[in-house]
N, C-alpha and C positions, 0 to 999 in steps of 0.2 A: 492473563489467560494462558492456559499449557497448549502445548501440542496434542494434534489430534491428529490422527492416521486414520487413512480413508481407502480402501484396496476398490479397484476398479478394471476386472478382468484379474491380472496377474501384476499388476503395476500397482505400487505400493505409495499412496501419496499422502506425504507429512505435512502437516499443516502449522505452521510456525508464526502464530502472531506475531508481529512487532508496531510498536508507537516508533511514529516517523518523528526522526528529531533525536532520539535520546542515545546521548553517547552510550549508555549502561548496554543499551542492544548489539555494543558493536561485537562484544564476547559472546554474549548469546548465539547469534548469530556460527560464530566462529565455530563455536565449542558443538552447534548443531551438524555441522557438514561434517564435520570434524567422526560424530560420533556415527552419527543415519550414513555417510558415505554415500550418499546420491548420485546419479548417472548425470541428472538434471536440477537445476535451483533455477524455478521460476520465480520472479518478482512482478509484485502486485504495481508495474508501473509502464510503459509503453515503450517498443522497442528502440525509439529514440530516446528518452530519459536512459536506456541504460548504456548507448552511444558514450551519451554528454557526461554520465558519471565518471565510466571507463575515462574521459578525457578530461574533465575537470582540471584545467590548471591553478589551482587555488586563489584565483582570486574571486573577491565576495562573490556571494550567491545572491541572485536576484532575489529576493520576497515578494509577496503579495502583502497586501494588509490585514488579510485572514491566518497568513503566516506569521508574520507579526504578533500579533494579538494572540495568538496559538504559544509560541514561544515564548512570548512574556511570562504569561500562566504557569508553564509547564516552570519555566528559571523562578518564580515566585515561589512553587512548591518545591524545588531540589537545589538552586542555587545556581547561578551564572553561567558556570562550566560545565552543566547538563545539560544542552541542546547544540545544534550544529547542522549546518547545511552544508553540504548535503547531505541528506539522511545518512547517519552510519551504517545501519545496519545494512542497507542494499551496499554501499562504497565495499564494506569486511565483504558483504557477500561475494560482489563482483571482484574484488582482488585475490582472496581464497580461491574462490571456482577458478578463476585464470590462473592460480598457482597449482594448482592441482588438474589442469588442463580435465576439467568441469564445464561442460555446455551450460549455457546460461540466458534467459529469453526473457524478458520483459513479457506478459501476458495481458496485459491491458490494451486498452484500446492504442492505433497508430495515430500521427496529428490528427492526418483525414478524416479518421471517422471519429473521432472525438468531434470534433469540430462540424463534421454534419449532425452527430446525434445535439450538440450544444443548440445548435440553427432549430431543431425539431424542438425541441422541450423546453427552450428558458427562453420567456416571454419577456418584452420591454417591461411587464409590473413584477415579475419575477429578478430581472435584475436591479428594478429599483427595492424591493422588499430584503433583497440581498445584503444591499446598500444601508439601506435603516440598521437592520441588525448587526452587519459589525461596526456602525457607529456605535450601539448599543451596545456590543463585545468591549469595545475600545475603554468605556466606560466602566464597565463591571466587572469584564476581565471574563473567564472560563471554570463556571462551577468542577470542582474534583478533588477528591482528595487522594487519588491516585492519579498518574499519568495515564494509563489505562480510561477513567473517568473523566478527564480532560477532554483526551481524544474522540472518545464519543459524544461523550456532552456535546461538544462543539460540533462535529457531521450531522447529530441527532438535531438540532438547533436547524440546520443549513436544510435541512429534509423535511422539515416541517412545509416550506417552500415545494409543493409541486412539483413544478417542474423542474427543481434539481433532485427530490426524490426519485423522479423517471429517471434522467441521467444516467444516477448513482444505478441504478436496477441496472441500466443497460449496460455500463459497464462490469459489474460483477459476471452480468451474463457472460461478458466476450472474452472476462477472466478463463469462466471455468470452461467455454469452448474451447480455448487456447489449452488450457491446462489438458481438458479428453485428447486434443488429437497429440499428443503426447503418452497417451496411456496403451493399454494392451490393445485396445480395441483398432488401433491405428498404424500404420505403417512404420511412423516415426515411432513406434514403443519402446517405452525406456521403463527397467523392472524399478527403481525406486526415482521419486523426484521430491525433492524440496519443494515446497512454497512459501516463499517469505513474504505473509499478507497483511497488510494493516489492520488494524483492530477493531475498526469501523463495520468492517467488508468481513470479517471471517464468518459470523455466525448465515447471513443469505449465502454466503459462497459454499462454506459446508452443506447447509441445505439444498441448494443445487446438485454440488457434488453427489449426493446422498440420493437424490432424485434421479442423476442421472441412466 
């Protein structure tokens, strides 16, 4: 997926897909701040996740079994040394912006309200159906023959499920609220920002953005 620029009042905001996991994004990435020169580089993750990046002492990174099974996929299509936790392309982002004394904000949900919106929408049969299907993953692995196709395939799969469909809506929501009160219309306005959004989330987030 390309970049896509989105102006909102006077606030000029780029929209920078990236596939979580893949070393190849960490240049992307780079070569983006690099060129747009942005005031702001939001990332599509929570403002703790960009804490724990920023502090990351390299040792392993916890997984999930969706993680797992996600990264097998993606090393089965590109080879061994193309995946990596934690994500590169936020790590390139967050080390560039701090090099370039670049504000930088996680735009996703904070634990708390992840974790109430999780309490409202995913049901004891929603986490058990959860459960079935990455058995089911574990076994078949993630249709794609791009990493791009991976990555959705897989959240596409996970949405099928209800009440992580809702979720997934609610957070994109508090994405692109986070993302407005950073634009013209708000005190905080910054005239260009990045957004480094997974590939799952770009096209509902753009359509928000678009609506807004």
């Amino acid at each position: 997926m390309k970049p896509q620029s989105i102006t909102v009042g006077k606030t000029q905001i780029r929209i920078l897909p990236t596939v979580k996991g893949l070393v190849s994004e960490s240049k992307t990435v780079e070569d983006e701040i690099n060129s747009f020169e942005p005031e702001l580089v939001a990332l599509s993750i929570g403002p703790e996740e960009v804490a724990g990046t920023r502090d990351w002492d390299g040792e392993p990174y916890d997984m999930s079994g969706w993680d797992e099974v996600y990264g097998l996929s993606l090393r089965k299509l590109l080879g061994d040394n193309s995946v990596r936790l934690p994500p590169p392309s936020f790590v390139t982002a967050i080390k560039v912006s701090d090099s370039k004394n670049i504000d930088i904000v996680g735009i996703d949900m904070d634990e708390e309200s992840f974790t109430e919106a999780y309490t409202t929408h995913i049901s004891f049969w929603n986490t058990m159906s959860r459960g079935r299907l990455e058995k089911s993953m574990v076994k078949k692995g993630i249709k794609g023959e791009t990493p791009e196709e991976i990555a959705i395939n897989m959240e596409n799969s996970i949405r099928k499920i209800s009440g992580f469909a809702k979720l997934e809506e609610q957070r994109v929501s508090a994405m692109v609220n986070n993302l407005l009160s950073h634009s013209d219309q708000h005190l905080l306005a910054k005239d260009k920002i990045l957004a480094v959004i997974e590939v799952p989330n770009v096209d509902s987030l753009v359509k928000l953005l678009k609506e807004s």
